[in-house]
N, C-alpha and C positions, 0 to 999 in steps of 0.2 A: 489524395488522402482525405478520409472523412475526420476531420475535429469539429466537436462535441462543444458548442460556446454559449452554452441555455443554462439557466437557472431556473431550479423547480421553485416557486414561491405560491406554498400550498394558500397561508394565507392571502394574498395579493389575487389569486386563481378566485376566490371565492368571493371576494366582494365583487369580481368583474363578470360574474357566472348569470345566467339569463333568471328571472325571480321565477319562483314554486310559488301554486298557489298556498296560502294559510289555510291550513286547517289547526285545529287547536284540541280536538279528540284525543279522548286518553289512549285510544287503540291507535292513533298516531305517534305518539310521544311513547309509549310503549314498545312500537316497531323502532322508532328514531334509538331507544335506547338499548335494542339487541343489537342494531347495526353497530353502534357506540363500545360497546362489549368488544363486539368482534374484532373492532378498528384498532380499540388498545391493546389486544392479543397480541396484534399481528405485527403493530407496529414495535411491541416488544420483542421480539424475534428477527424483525431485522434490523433492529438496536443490537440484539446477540451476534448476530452475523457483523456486523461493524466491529462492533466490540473484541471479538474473536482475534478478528484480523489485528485488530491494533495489539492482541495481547503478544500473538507472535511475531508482528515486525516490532515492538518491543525487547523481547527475544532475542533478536539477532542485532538491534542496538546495545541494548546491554554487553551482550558478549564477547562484539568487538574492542568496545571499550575495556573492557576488564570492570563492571561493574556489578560485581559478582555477589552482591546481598542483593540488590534491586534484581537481578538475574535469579537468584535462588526462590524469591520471593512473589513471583510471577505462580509459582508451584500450590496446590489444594493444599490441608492438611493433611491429605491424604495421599499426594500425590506424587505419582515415583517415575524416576528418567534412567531410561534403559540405554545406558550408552555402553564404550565397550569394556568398561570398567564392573559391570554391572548393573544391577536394579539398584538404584538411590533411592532414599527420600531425599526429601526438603533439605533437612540439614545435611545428609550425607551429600548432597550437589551444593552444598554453601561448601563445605570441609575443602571437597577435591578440587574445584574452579580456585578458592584464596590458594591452598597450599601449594596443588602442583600448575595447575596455570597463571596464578598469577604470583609466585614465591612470597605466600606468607603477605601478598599487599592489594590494594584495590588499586587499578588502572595497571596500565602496562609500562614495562622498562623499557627507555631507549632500543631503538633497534628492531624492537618486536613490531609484530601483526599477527591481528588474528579476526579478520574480517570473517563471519559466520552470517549468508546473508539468505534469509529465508524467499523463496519464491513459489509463483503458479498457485496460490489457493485452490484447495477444494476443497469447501467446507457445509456441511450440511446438518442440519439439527433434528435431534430425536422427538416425536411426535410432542409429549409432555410438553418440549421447549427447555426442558432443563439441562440436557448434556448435549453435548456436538460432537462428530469427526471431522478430522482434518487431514489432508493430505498437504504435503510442499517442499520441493526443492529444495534443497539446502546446497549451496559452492560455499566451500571454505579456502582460503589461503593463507598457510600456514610457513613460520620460520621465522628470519629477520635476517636482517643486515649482515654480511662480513659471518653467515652461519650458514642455512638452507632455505629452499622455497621450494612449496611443493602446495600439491591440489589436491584438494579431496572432496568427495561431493557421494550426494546420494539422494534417499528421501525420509522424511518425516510420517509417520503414520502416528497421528496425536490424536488423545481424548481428551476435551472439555470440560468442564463442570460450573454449575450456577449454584455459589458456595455461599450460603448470606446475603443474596441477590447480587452477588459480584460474579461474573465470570472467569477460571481461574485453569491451570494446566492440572489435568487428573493424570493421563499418561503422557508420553514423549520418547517415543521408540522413533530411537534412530537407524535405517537399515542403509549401510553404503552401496556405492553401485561405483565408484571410481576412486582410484588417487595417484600422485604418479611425481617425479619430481619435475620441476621444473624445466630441467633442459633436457630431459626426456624428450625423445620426437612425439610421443603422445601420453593417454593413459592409458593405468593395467584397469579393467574390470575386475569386479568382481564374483565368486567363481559360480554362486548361487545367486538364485533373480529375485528380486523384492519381490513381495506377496500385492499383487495387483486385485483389487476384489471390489472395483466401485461398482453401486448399483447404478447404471444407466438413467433409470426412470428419476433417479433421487438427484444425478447430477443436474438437469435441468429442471430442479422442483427443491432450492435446500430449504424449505418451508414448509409443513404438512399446514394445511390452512384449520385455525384452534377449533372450529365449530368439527372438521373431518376428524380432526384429532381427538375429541372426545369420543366419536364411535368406535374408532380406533383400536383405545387404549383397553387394557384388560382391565376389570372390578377393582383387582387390588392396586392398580398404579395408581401414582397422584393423577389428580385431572387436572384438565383444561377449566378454570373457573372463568366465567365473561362476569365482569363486575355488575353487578346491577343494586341501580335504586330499588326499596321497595316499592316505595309509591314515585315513579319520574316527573319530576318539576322541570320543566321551561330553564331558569335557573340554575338548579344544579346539574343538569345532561349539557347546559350552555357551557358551562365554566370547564368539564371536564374533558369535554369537547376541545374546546379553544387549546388549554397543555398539550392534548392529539393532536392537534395542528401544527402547534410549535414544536413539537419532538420529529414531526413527519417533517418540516420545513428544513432543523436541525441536518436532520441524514441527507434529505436533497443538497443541501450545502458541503456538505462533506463531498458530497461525490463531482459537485460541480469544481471545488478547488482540486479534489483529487485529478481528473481531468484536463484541469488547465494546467499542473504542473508536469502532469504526464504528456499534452503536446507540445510543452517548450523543448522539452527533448526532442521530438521529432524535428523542429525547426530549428535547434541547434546541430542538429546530425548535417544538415543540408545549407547549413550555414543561409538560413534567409532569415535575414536579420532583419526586414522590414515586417512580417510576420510576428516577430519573438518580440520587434521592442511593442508591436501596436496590444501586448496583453500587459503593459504596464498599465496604471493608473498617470495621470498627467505630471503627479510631483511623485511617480515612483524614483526609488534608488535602486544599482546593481554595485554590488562589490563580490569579484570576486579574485579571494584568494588577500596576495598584496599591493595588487593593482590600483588602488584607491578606489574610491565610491564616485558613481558617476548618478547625477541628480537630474531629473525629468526625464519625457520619453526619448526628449529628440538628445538629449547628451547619453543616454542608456542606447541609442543608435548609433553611437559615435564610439564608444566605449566597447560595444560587441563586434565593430569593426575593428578596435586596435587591438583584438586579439587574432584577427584574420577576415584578410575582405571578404566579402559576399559572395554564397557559389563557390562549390567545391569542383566543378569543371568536368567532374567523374573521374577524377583522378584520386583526389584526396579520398580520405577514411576521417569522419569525426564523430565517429557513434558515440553517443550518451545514452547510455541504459539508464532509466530510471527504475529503482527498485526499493522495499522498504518504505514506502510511503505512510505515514501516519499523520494525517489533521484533527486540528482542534478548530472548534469554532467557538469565537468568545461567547459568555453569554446573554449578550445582546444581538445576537447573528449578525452583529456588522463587520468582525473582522475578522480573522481567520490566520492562523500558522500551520505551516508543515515540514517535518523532519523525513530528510530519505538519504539513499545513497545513489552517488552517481559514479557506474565506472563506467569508463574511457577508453576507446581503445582508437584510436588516433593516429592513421598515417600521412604524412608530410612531406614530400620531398625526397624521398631517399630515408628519412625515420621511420620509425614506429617507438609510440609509445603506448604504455599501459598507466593509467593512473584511476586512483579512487577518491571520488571526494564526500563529503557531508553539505549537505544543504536546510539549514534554518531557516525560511521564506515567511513574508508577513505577506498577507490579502487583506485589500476591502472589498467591500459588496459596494458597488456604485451602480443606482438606479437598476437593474433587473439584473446586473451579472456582476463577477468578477474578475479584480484585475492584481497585480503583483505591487502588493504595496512596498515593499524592499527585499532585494532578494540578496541572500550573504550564503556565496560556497566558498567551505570550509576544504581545500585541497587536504585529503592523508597524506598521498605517495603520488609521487611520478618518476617511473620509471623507465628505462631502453627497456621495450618489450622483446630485445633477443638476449638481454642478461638476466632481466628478470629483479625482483626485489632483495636476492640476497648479495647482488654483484652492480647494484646502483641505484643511485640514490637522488633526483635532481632535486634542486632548490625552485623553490616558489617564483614565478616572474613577478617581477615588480611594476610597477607603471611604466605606461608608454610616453616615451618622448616625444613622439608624433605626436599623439593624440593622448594629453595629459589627462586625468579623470579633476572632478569640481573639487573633492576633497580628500586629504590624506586615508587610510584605511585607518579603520574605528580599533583594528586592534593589532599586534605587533608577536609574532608568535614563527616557529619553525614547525617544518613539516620532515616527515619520514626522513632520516632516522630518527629524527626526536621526536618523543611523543605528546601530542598535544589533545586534547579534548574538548571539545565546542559542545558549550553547555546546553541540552535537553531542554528545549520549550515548555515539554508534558511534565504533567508529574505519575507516579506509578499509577497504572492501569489498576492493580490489586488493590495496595494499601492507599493509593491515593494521596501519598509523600512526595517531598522534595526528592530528586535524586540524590542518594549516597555517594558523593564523590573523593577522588582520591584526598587524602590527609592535606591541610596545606592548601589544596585547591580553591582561588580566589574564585568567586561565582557571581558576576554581576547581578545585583537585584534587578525580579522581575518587575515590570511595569504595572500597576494597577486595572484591572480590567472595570470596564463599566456593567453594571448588576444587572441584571436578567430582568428584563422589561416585563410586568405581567401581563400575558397574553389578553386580546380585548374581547371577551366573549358576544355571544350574536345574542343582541334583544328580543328578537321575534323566533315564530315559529317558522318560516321561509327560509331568516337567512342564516338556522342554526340549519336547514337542511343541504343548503347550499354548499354551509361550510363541510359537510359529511361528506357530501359524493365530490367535492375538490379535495378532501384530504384522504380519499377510498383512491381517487386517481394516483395523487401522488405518491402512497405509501404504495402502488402498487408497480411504480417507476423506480422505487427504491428496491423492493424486492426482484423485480428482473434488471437491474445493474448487477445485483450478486450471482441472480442466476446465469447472466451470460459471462460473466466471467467466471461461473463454474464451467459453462460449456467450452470457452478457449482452452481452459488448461486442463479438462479430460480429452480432449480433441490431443493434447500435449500428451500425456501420459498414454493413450493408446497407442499413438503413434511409438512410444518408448517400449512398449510392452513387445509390439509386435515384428520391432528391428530389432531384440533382443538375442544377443549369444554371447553366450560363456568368453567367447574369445573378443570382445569387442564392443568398443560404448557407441551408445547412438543416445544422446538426450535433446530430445526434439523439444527444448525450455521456450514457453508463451508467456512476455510482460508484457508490461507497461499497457496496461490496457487504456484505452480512451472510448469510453462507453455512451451514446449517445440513445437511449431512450427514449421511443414516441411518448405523443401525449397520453394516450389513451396506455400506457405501460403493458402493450401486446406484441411490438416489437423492437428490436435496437438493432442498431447499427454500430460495430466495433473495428479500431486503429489498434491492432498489438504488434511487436516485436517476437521477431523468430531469433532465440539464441541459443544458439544451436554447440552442443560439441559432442564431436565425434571421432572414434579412432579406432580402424579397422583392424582386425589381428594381424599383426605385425608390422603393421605402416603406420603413417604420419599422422599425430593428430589434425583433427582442423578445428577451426570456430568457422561458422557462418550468419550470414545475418539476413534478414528479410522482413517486411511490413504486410500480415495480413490484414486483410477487407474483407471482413464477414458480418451476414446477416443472421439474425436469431429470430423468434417469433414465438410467442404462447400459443400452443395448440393442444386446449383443453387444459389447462393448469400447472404442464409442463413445457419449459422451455425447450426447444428442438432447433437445431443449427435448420435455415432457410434453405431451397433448393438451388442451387449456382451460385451460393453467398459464401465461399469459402474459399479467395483468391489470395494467392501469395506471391511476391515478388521479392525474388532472392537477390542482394542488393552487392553481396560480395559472399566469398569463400576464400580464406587463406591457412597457412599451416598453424599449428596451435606458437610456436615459437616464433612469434612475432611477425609473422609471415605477411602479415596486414601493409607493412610496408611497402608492397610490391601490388 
């Protein structure tokens, strides 16, 4: 399995870059400052593309929780969600989420769930740079305790908008493709097929490059502007520079912790826990759940043993899907959080379980990469995945007696059926608020961050040129991370298109991606998850799971899946009711 353990460090690349000769010509500093133009176009665009994503695994944060002003609020002022209720606005989706989902309250009642977890991006932006589409998975699991449980799932076909220079939801057309109850043997489909219409060329390209987009566009659309000095100074192309640096360093961090949290999962799946503890930091912590906090690498190796030794023998099932992922990077780029969800689908012995958790992770950046500065999963539910969530309920494990952790857990709390909430590191993506939480709800203060370092601009004409073609590289390593991960999950959606019939689900779902990017940002190499569900007219559902290995490559400005690069290894198949057991 290829994992991705580099950090891009655009500034760092440039001071270590071979020196240009000086020249100091104004037809130099002139060219220096169209390429400069083009650099902040683009690097704003796949700022949008980040951004995007965070606003929709926001989305499916909020909703699980029942936090339904911050959820309504994610919406344009213009913008309206087409569920089956109808065409909403804004406030018509605050009205119906408080009254009829969450009865008149913010957060949910004992007993409920309503995980709503967005997946597979395809997201790609309109030439201008001002609106996006989106495609994405949606699984819901829906009911509660001592009531019903049942699935439902489909996709997302959403429009974007850059509302105030904030990025914001304009449409959100939900189209189902499944739902079914629980101890049903599988799901019903549904009886018409989603409107499938990606453009190929666009999937490997969600970028129109801003200099092409100006010929592009028609007379009357807004344009593509590239900033320019009238007269460019040394000085002022230096300074504006160096922010381009730092916002292009910014997204490489993002993708490198996105990454690293995305192949803990894999090394938790596989139980190799000398792998999973060597991504801590040396004074990292793991607490998870009520287990107590276990302190350093070598006690965080002792600690992911006393939840099961090493090596699952091929017997056992301990998939951790990683999904929802949303990082902040402080703004000093030295530390880092991330919020996701982790379901669980776990056989043991003769069990099967199903469980979903939350995960709030802190990172440092140490010397060129990153590592888990404390890591705290938040257990929802765990359940017998042959009863399902409406007919069981287990309790949290507590510490090991074997193998005790260094210190009691930081907090004291129940899990499904009561509900509890593990407080949002971010604040709104939109208005850029605290989160709204339920009435009552105690909210530990956050920590003080350290202030955003001002970037150190290049004194000369050499090493402002140096830093341009190290931050042309890296912005261009950030832009195919997106674009190969648009090509996994249209690889996903065709495949869905094409086992498609009225009598029977095939969803061929691609996560948890772990994207590893050459230097030169022309090819990558990607680690995704096959989660697969499927259920044949009239027979059993099943889930499947599997690790592809594929290569991508820029050919000619569009990403294109490699020749022999698209291997998959199917790691199990079991029946959808808990079947993983066996």
């Amino acid at each position: 399995m290829r994992i991705a353990r580099r950090t891009f460090a655009a500034l760092a690349i440039a001071l270590g870059c071979i020196g240009v000769t000086v020249r100091g010509a104004d037809g130099d500093l002139a060219a220096l400052q169209e390429r400069v133009g083009r650099l902040e176009a683009l690097t704003e665009r796949v700022e949008a593309l980040s951004a995007i994503k965070r606003l929709q695994h926001a989305y499916g944060h909020y909703s699980e929780l029942g936090l339904w002003h911050d959820f309504a609020d994610l919406f344009a002022d213009s913008g309206i969600g087409y569920y089956t209720q109808g065409a909403l606005d804004r406030e018509g989706i605050r009205s119906l989420f408080v009254k009829e989902v969450g009865g008149g309250r913010v957060g949910l009642v004992d007993g409920r769930i309503y995980p709503h977890i967005s997946m597979q991006p395809l997201v790609t932006l309109s030439p201008d740079g001002q609106s996006a589409r989106g495609r994405w998975h949606i699984m819901a699991m829906l009911g509660g305790f001592n009531t019903s449980a049942s699935w439902a799932g489909g996709v997302y076909e959403n429009q974007y908008i850059r509302e105030n220079g904030v990025w914001k939801m304009k449409e959100v057309r939900y189209v189902a493709q499944y739902s079914g109850r629980y101890d049903n043997p599988g799901w019903t489909p549904t009886k018409e097929k989603a409107p499938f219409d990606i453009n190929t060329s666009r999937a490997g390209n969600p970028i129109v490059d801003p200099a092409e987009a100006q010929v592009r566009l028609k007379p009357d659309t807004t344009q593509v502007r590239l900033k320019a000095d009238t007269t460019p100074t040394l000085a002022a192309l230096a300074k504006r520079m160096a922010d381009v640096a730092a916002r292009a360093e910014r997204l490489n961090d993002e993708i490198e912790v996105t990454n690293l949290q995305h192949a803990w999962g894999y090394y938790v799946d596989r139980r190799e826990w000398d792998e999973a503890a060597a991504l801590f930091a040396s004074d990292g912590t793991l607490e998870v759940g009520l287990q107590g906090v276990y302190v350093g690498k070598a006690s965080v190796r002792r600690g992911l043993t006393a939840a099961r030794p090493a090596g699952t023998g091929g017997k056992d099932i301990n998939d951790h899907v990683h999904l929802q992922t949303i990082v902040s990077i402080s703004p000093d780029g030295r530390t880092a959080r991330a919020r996701g969800t982790d379901l669980g689908l776990i056989g043991t012995g003769g069990q099967a379980f199903l469980t979903q958790s939350i995960y709030e992770n802190e990172f440092v950046k140490q010397g060129s990469g990153w590592k888990f500065k404390a890591m705290h999963i938040y257990p929802r539910f765990i359940v017998d995945a042959g009863k399902g969530w409406a007919k069981d309920a287990q309790p949290a494990p507590g510490p090991s007696r074997e193998l005790p952790p260094d210190r009691p857990s930081t907090e004291a709390y129940e899990v499904f059926p009561r509900f509890h909430l593990a407080p949002l590191h971010f604040d709104h993506p939109v208005t850029g608020k605290a989160p709204q939480y339920p009435e009552g709800m105690k909210v530990p203060a956050r920590p003080r961050e350290a202030a955003r370092e001002v970037p150190r601009a290049p004194t000369s004409m050499s090493a402002l040129e140096r830093l341009v073609a190290s931050t042309e590289r890296s912005v261009q390593r950030s832009k195919g991370y997106h674009a190969a991960e648009n090509l996994t999950s249209a690889y996903g959606y065709f495949a869905d298109d094409r086992e498609w019939r009225a009598d029977a689900v095939f969803l061929h779902q691609i996560v948890q991606p772990v994207i590893e990017v050459s230097d030169n940002g022309r090819t990558a190499a990607i680690t995704s998850r096959l989660f697969q569900l499927a259920s044949p007219a009239g027979g059993e559902g099943t889930f499947s799971s599997g690790v592809y290995e594929t290569t991508v490559a820029d050919e000619g400005g569009a990403w294109k899946l490699s020749s022999a690069g698209w291997k998959l290894a199917i790691r199990w198949t079991a029946p959808s009711r808990g079947g993983w057991r066996r």
